[in-house]
PLY file of the C-alpha trace (Angstrom):
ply
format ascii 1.0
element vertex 297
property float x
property float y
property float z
element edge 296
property int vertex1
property int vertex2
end_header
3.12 -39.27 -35.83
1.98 -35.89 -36.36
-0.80 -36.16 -33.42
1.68 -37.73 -30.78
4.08 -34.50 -31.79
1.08 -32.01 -31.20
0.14 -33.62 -28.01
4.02 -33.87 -26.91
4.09 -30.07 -27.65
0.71 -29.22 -25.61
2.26 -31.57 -22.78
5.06 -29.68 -22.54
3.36 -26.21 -22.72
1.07 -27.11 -19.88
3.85 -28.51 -18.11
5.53 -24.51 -18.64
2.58 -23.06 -17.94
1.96 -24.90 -14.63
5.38 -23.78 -13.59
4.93 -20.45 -14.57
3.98 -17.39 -11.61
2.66 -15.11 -14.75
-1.17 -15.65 -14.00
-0.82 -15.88 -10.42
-2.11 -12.33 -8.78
0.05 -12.81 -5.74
2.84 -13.76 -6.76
4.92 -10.16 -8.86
6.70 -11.81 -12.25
9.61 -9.36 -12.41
11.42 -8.09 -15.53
14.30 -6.08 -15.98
12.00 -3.26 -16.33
9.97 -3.65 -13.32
12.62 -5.41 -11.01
14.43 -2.45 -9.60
10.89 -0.85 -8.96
9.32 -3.85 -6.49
12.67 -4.60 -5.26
15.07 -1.52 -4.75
12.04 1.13 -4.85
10.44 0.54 -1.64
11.30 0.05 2.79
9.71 -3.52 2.19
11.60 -7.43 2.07
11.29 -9.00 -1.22
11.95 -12.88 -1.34
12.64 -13.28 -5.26
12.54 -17.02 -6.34
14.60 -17.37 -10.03
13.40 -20.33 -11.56
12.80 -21.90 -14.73
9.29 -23.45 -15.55
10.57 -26.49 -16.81
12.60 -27.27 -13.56
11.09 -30.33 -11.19
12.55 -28.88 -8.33
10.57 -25.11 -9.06
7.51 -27.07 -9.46
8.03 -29.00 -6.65
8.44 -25.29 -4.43
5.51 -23.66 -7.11
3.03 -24.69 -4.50
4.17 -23.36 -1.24
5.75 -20.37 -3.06
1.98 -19.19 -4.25
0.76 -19.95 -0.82
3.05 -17.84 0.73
2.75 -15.14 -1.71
-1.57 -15.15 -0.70
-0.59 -15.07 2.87
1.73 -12.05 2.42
-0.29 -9.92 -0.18
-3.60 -11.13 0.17
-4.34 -12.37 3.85
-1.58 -10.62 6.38
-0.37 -7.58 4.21
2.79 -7.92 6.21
5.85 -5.26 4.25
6.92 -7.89 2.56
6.87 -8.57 -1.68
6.66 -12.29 -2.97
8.24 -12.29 -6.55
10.10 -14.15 -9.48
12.16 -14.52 -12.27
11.36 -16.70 -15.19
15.50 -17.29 -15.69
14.34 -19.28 -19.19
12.94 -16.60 -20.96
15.18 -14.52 -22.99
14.29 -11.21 -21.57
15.47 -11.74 -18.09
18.66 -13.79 -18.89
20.44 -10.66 -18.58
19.14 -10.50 -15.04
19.46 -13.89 -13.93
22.84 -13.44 -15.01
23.58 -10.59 -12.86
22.71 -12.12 -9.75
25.10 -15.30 -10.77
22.07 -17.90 -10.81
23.63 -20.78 -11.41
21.06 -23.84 -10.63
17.06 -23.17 -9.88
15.28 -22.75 -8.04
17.75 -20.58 -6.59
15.38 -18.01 -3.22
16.88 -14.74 -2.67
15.62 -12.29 0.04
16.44 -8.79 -0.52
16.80 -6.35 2.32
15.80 -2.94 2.53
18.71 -0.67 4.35
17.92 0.96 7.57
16.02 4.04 7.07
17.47 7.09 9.38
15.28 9.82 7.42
18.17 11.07 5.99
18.97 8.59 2.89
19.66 9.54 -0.98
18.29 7.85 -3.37
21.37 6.45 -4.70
21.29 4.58 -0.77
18.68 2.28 -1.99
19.89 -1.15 -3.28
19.03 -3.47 -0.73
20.79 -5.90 0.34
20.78 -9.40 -1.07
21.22 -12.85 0.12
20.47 -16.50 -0.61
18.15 -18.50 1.52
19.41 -22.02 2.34
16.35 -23.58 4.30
13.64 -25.45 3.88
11.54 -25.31 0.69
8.27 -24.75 2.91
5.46 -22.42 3.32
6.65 -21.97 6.72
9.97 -22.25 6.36
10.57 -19.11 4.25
7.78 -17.18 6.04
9.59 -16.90 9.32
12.83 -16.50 7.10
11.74 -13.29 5.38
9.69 -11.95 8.82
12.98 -12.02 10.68
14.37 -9.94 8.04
12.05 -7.20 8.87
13.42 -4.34 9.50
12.09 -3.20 12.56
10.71 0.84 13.46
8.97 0.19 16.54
10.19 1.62 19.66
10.21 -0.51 22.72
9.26 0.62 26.19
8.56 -0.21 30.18
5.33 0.66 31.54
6.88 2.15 34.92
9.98 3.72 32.86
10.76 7.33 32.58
10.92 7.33 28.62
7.72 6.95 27.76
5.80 9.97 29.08
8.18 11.81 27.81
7.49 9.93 24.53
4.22 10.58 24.32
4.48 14.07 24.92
7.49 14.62 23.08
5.69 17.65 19.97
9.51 19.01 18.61
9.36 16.45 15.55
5.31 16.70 15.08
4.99 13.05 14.49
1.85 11.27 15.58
2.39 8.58 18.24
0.48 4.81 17.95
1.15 2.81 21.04
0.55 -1.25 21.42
0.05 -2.71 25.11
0.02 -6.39 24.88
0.67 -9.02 26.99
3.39 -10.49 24.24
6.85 -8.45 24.16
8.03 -9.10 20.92
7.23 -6.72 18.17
4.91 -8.67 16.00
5.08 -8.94 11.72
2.56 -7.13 11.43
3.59 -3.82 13.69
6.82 -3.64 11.90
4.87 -3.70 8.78
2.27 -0.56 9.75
5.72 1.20 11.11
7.60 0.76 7.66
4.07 1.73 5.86
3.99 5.16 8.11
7.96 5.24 8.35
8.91 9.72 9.18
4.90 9.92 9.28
4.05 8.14 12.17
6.16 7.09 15.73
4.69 3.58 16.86
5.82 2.47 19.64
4.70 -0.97 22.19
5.12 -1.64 25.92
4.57 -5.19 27.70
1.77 -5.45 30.24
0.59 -7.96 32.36
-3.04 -6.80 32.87
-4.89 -4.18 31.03
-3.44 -0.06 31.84
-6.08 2.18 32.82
-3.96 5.50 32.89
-0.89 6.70 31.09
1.51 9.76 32.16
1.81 12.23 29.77
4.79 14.42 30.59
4.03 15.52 34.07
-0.30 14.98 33.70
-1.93 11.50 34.23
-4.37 10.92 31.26
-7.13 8.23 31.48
-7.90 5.45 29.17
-11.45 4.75 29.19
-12.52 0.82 28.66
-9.10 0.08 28.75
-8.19 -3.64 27.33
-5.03 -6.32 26.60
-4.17 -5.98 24.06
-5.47 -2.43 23.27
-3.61 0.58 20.42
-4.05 3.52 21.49
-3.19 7.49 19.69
-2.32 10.02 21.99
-4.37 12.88 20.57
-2.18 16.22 22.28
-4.87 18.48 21.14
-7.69 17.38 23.08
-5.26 15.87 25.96
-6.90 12.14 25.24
-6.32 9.06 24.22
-8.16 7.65 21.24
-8.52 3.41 21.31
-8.42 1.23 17.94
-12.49 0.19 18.35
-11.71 -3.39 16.72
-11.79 -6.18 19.06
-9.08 -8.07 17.18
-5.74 -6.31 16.25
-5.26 -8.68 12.80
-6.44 -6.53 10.19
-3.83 -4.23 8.88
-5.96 -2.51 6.12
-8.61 -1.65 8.86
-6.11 -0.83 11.37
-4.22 1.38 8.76
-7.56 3.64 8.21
-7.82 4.06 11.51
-4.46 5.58 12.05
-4.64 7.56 8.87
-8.25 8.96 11.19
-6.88 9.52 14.10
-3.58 10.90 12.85
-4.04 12.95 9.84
-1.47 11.16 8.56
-1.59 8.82 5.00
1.07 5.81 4.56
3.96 6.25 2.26
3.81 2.36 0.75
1.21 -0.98 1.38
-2.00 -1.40 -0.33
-3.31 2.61 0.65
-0.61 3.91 -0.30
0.11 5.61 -3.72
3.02 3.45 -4.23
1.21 0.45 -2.73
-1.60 0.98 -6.09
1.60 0.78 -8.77
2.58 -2.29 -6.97
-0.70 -3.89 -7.16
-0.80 -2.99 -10.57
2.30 -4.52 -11.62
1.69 -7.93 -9.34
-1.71 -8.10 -10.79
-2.39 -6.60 -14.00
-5.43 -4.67 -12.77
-6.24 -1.06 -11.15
-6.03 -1.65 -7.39
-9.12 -1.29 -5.29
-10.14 2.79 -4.34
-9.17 3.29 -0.76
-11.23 4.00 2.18
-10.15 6.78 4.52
-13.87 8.04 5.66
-15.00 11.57 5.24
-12.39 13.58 7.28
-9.86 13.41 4.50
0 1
1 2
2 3
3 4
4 5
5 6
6 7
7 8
8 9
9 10
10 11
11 12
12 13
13 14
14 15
15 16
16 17
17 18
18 19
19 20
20 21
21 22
22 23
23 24
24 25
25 26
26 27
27 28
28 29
29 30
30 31
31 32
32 33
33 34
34 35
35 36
36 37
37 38
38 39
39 40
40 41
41 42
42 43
43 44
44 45
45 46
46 47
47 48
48 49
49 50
50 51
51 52
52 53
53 54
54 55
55 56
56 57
57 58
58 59
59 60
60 61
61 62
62 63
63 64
64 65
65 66
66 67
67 68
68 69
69 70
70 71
71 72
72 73
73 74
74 75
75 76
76 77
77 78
78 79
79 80
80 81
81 82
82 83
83 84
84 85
85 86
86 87
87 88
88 89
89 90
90 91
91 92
92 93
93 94
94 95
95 96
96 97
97 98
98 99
99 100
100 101
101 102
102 103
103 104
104 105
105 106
106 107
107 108
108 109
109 110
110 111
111 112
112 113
113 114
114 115
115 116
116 117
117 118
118 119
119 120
120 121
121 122
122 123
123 124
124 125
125 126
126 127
127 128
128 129
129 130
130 131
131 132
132 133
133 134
134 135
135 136
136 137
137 138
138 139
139 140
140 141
141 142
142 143
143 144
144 145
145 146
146 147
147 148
148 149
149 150
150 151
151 152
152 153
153 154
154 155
155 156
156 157
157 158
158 159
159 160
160 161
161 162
162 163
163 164
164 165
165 166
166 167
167 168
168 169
169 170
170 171
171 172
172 173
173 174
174 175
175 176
176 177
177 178
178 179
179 180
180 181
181 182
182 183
183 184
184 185
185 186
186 187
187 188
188 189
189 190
190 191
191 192
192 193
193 194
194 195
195 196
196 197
197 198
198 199
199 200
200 201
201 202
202 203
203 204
204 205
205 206
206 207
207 208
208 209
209 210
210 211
211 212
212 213
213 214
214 215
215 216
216 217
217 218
218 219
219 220
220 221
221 222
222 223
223 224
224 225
225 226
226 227
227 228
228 229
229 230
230 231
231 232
232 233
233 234
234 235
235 236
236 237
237 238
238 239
239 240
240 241
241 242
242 243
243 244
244 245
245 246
246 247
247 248
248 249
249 250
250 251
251 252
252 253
253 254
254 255
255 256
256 257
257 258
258 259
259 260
260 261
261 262
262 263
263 264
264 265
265 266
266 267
267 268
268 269
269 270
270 271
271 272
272 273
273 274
274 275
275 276
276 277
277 278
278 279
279 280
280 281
281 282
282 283
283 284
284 285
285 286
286 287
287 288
288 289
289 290
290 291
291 292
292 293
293 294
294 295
295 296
């Protein structure tokens, strides 16, 4: 009798454990005393699953849920934060209770508010709301991606806007420009504009075939080896323009050092950031990686 009640009781704490996000490095298992800081204290989405460990349904979504939390922290980097809420422990009852969690798993995306360079820090709370779809990997990914908020200006190639753009010096912002074939601002644009938000101007105009020449204010400036899609820095110092040398435009960390190069100019959050090393620290448990900006910083 006393063996089956042992093994009942390491049955069940497997069964916890299994449900459980707390040794999962991509996933951030929030407290009261680290909530407000991945949540509120940061320009990025946070998709916050409450759950219970016990619950069929949570282990049912535990899958998916760790998926998507490799994809966004491990694989994309997009300016979003996977997290959770163990609603059965005692410590974050108080918290579970505050956002009226009434059945589990109960997926809640929080929204940053729009950042006009001008906002307190008692402007922060984001905005929260419950999501209602599908219980996939998928699903919730283009959910929380359409919730990006989004920083990237939008231009015509034969407009009058962007020369002026591009030459525009009274704010002293750097300027990162995308020409692609595709004209919708991508995931992952939005998420290097919210990582250099007031430090760096990106901005992306739709082309059909690859631009050899930009206007500059009133002077034509050449692109040499010009491609589709090619991101280009408009250096105003030399008069030039300086092209992203990767031949995919997928990588945000290697994409990121290059406009931290080129620019001067190091992101405020993501995974070079300052902020972006606390964050890995609390998601993880461990020091984040050192960063690689090259020799010119």
């Amino acid at each position: 009798m006393l063996c089956h009640f042992i093994g009942l009781l390491s049955w069940l704490a497997a069964v916890i454990a299994a449900g459980s996000y707390s040794r999962d490095p991509n996933v951030f298992e929030l407290t009261p005393k680290t909530f407000d800081k991945v949540v509120h204290g940061s320009n990025y989405t946070t998709v916050v699953e409450f759950y219970a460990p016990w619950c069929g349904y949570c282990q049912k979504l535990h899958g998916s849920y760790s998926k998507l939390g490799k994809f966004v922290h491990d694989d994309s980097q997009y300016a979003i934060n996977i997290a959770a809420v163990n609603c059965d422990d005692d410590v974050n009852r108080p918290l579970c209770a505050e956002y009226r969690i009434q059945g589990f798993p109960t997926v809640m995306v929080f929204r940053p508010p729009r950042h006009d360079g001008s906002s307190k820090k008692t402007d922060t709370r984001h905005i929260s709301e419950v999501y209602q779809g599908e219980r996939s990997f998928k699903a919730i990914l283009n959910f929380v991606t359409s919730r990006l908020k989004n920083y990237v200006k939008k231009f015509k190639l034969d407009g009058t806007i962007l020369p002026k753009w591009l030459a525009e010096t009274s704010n002293e912002k750097p300027r990162v420009l995308l020409v692609t074939k595709n004209a919708q601002v991508s995931p992952l644009l939005k998420s290097l504009a919210i990582d250099y938000l007031e430090r760096v101007d990106f901005g992306i105009v739709p082309a059909k075939q690859p631009v050899e020449q930009f206007t500059v204010g009133d002077e034509v400036v050449e692109i040499e080896e010009a491609t589709l899609p090619m991101l280009v820095h408009y250096n105003s110092k030399t008069k030039s323009f300086e092209k992203f040398p990767g031949a995919k435009l997928n990588d945000k960390t290697k994409i990121a050092q290059w406009v931290t190069k080129v620019t001067g100019q190091k992101p405020a959050e993501g995974s070079l950031s300052k902020l972006g090393k606390k964050l890995y620290k609390i998601r993880t448990g461990k020091k984040a990686p050192a960063s690689d900006f090259g020799d010119e910083l």
